[in-house]
C-alpha positions in Angstrom: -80.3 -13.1 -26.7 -77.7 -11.4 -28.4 -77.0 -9.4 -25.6 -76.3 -12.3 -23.3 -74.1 -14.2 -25.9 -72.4 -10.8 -26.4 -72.0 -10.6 -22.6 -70.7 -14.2 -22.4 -67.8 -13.6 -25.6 -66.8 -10.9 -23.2 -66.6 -12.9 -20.0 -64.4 -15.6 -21.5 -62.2 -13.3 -22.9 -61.0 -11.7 -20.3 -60.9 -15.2 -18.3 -57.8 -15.5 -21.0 -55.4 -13.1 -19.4 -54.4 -14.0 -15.6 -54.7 -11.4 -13.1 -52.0 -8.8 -13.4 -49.4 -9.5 -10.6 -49.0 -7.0 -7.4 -46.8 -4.4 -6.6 -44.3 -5.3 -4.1 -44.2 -3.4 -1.0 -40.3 -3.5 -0.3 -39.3 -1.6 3.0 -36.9 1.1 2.4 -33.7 0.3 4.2 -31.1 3.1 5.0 -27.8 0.3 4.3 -27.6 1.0 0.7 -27.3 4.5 0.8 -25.1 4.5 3.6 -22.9 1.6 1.3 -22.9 4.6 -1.8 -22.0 6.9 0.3 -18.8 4.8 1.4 -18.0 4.0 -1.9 -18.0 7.6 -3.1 -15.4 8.7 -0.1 -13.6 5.7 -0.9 -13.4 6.2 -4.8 -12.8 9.8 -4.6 -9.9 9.2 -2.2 -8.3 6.6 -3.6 -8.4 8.3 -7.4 -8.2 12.2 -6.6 -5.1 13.6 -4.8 -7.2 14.7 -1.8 -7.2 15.7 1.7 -9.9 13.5 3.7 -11.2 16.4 4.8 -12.4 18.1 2.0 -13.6 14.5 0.2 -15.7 14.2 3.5 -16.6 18.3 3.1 -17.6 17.7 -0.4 -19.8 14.7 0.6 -21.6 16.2 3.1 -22.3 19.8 0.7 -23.5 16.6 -1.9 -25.6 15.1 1.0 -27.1 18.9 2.1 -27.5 19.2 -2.0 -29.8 16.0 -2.3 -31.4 16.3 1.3 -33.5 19.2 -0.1 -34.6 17.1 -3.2 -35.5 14.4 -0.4 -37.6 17.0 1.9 -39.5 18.1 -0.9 -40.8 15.2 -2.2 -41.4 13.7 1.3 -43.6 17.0 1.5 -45.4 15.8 -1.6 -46.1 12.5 -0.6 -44.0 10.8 -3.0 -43.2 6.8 -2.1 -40.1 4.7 -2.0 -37.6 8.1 -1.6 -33.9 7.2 -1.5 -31.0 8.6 -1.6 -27.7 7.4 -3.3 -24.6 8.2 -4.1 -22.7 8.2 -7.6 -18.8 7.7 -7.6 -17.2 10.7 -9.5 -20.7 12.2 -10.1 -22.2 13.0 -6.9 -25.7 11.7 -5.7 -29.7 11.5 -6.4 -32.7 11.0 -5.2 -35.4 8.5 -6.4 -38.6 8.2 -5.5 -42.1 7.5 -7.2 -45.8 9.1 -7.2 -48.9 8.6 -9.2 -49.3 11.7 -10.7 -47.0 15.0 -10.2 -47.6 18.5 -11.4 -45.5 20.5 -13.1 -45.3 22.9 -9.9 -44.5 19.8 -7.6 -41.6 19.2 -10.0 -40.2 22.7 -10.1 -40.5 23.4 -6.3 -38.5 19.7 -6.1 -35.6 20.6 -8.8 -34.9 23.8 -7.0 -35.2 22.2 -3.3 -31.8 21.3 -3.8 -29.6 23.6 -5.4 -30.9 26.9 -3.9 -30.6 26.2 -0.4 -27.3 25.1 -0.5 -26.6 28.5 -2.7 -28.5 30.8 0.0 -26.6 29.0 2.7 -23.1 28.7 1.2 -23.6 32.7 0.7 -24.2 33.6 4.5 -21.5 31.3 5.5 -18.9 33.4 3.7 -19.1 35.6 6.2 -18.3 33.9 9.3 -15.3 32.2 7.1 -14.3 36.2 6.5 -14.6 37.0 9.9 -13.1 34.0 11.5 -10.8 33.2 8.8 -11.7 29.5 9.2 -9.7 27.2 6.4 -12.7 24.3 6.5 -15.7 27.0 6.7 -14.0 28.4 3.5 -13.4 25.2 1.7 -17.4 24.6 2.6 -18.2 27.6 1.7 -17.0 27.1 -1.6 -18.1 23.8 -3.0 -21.6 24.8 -1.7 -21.5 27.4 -3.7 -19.9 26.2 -6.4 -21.5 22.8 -7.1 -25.0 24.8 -6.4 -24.5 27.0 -9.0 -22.7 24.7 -11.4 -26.0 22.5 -11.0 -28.4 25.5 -11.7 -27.0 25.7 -15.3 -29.8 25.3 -17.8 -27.9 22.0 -19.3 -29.5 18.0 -19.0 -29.2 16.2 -16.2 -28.2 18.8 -14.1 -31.4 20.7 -11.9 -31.4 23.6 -14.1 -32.1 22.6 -17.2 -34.5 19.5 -16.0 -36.2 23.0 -14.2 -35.9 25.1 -17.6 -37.2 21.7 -19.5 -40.1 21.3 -16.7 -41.2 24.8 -16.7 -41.0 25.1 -21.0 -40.7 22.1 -22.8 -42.0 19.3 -21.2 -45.6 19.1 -23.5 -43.6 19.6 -26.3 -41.3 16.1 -27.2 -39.6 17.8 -30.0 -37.8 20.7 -28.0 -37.2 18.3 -25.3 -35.3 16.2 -27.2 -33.5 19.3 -29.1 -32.6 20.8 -25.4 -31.4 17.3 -24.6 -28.9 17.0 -27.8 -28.0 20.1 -26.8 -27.0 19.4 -23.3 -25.4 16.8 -24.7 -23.0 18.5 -27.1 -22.1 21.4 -24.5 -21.1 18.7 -21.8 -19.0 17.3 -24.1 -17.4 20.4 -25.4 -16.8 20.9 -21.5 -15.2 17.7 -20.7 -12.9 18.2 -23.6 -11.7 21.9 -23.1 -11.0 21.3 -19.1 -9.3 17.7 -20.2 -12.3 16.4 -17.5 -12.6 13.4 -19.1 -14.0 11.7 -17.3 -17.5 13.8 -17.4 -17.6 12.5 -20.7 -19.5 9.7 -18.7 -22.2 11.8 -18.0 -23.1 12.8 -22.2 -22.9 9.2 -22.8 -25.6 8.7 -20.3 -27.9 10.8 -21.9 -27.3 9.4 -24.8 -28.7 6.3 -23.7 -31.3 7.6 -21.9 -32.8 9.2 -25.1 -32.4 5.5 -26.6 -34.4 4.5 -24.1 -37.3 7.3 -24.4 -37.5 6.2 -28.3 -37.9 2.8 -27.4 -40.7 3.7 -25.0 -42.1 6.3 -27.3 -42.4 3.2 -29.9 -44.3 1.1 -26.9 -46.6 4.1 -25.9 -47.5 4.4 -30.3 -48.1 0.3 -30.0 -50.5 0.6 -26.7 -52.2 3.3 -28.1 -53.2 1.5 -31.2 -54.5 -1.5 -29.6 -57.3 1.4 -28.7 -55.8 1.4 -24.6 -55.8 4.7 -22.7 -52.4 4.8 -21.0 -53.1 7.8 -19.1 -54.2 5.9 -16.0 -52.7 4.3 -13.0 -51.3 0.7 -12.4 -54.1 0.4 -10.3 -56.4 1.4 -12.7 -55.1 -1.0 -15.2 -57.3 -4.0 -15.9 -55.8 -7.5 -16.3 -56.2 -7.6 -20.5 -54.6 -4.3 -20.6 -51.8 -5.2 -18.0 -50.9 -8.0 -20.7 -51.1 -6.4 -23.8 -49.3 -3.4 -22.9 -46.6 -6.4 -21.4 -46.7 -8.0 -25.3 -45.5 -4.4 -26.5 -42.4 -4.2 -24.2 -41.3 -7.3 -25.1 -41.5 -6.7 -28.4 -40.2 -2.8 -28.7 -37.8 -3.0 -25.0 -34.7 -5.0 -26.4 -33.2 -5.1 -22.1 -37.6 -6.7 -21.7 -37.1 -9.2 -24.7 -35.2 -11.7 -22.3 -37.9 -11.5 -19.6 -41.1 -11.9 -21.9 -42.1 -13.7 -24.8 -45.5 -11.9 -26.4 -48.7 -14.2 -25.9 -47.4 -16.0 -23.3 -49.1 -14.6 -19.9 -46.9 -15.8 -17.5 -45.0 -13.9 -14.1 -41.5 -14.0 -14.7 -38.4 -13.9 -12.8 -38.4 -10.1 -12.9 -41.7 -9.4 -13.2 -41.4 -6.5 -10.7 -38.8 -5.0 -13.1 -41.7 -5.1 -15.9 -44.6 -3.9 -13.8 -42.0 -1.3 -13.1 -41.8 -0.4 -17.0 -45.2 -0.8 -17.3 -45.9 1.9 -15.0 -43.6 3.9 -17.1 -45.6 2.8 -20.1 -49.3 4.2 -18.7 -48.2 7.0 -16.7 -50.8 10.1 -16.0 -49.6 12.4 -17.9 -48.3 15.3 -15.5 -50.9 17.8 -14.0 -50.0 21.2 -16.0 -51.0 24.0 -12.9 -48.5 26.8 -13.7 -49.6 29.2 -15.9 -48.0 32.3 -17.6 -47.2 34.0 -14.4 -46.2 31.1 -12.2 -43.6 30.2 -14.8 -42.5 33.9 -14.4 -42.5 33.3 -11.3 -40.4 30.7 -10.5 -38.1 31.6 -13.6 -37.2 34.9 -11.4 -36.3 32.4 -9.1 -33.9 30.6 -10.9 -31.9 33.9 -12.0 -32.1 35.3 -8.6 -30.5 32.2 -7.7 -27.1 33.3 -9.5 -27.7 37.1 -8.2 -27.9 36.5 -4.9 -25.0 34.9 -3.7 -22.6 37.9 -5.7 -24.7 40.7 -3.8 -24.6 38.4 0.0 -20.7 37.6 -0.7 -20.1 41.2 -2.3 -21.5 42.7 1.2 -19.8 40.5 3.4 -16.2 41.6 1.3 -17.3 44.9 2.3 -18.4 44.5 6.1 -15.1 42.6 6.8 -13.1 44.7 4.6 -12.0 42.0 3.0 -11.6 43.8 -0.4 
């Protein structure tokens, strides 16, 4: 008997909470990218005192750049990939997946910056040995933004690598490595008067804002006893709500959308499912051990090595020294 009324409490309780709204499906269209891409040719030539020519070299080193980040997450099955473009800053790629691993995220940070390295190298040779103006002007902002974007400093690939491969388990050195990031890029934009990169610590700034905020969420959900190492699938409708409640109350840019205890869709409700995705993640899959890290860490270094030794012997087989 007490079993069935036990049974019965249970049933109407979760007949309190609605069911938890669906994903939308959206179909990825290839307009907005093409629009960002405009805008950044159009910004940059309208602010910089440049040739068209190298704004539309420089674009297209940017689009090789994030076309490997792109590749490699296709190869890993991620959904929703895009690409867009970032006046003054360059471009990205977005893209979403269940559950990564830490060797997934590696391989993906370096898909973009050491192609363009290895390939920016080998073209200095043909530049040499044609003398070509545009191959050398390629040549050097593949090389140059590659490497620049391999420096262990957040946002930039390397130090999102360095921070996947070392300190991503542990929130306290991640947040240390970002403040750090933060301070050099600022040092930078001051000492070469590049002010405007300033933009950029600022950023992270409020991006760490943002991971306290959902730090504070993840603390709330976990005390209402909720495992938030799951899917969105995998979330049931109670839990869909209550971990809603806690964004409203601890996510100031979710306070407009939802008022805790009421369970109704909003508006923007794909913008909250969105953060509530964020809020239950799985927790990434940790398969690189000791010498995988070693590894991949060789890498990274070789990646600055190489391209001195493939343009050092080009210099020599063109004597060009």
């Amino acid at each position: 008997m007490e079993e069935q009324e036990s049974l019965i409490t249970s049933e109407l309780s979760e007949k309190v909470y609605p069911d938890k709204p669906a994903e939308e499906n959206s179909v990825k269209s290839m307009l907005p990218s093409l629009i960002s891409a405009g805008l950044f040719i159009a910004t940059t030539y309208l602010v910089f005192d440049w040739e068209l020519m190298s704004i539309l070299i420089l674009a297209g080193v940017i689009f090789v750049h994030e076309l490997g980040h792109f590749a490699a997450m296709k190869a890993y099955n991620y959904k929703d990939v895009s690409m867009f473009f970032v006046p003054f800053f360059g471009a990205f790629v977005s893209g979403t997946k269940e559950q990564v691993s830490q060797k997934q995220s590696a391989v993906i940070l370096l898909a973009g910056p050491l192609p363009g390295v290895l390939i920016g190298s080998v073209l200095y040779y043909f530049a040499l040995v044609n003398n070509n103006d545009v191959l050398f002007n390629t040549v050097n902002f593949m090389v140059l933004i590659n490497l620049f974007n391999l420096l262990p400093v957040m946002p930039l690939d390397g130090g999102r690598f360095i921070k996947c491969l070392f300190f991503e388990r542990s929130e306290l050195i991640g947040s240390i490595f970002s403040y750090v990031s933060i301070g050099a890029l600022f040092y930078y934009s001051i000492t070469s008067q590049s002010y405007f990169l300033m933009l950029v610590p600022g950023f992270l700034m409020l991006q760490l804002f943002a991971q306290s905020q959902l730090k504070k969420t993840k603390e709330a959900v976990l005390d209402k006893g909720i495992n938030i190492n799951k899917s969105y699938d995998e979330l049931s409708n109670e839990e869909y709500w209550l971990v809603r409640d806690e964004i409203g109350k601890h996510v100031k840019a979710f306070s407009k959308y939802i008022t805790p205890g009421k369970y109704e869709v909003s508006e923007n409700e794909q913008k909250v499912i969105e953060q509530v995705k964020a809020v239950i993640q799985k927790e990434p899959i940790q398969d690189l051990k000791v010498g995988g890290k070693i590894l991949f860490t060789a890498i990274w270094i070789l990646s600055f090595i190489i391209p001195i030794v493939i343009i050092g012997v080009s210099m020599v087989l063109t004597g060009s020294f």
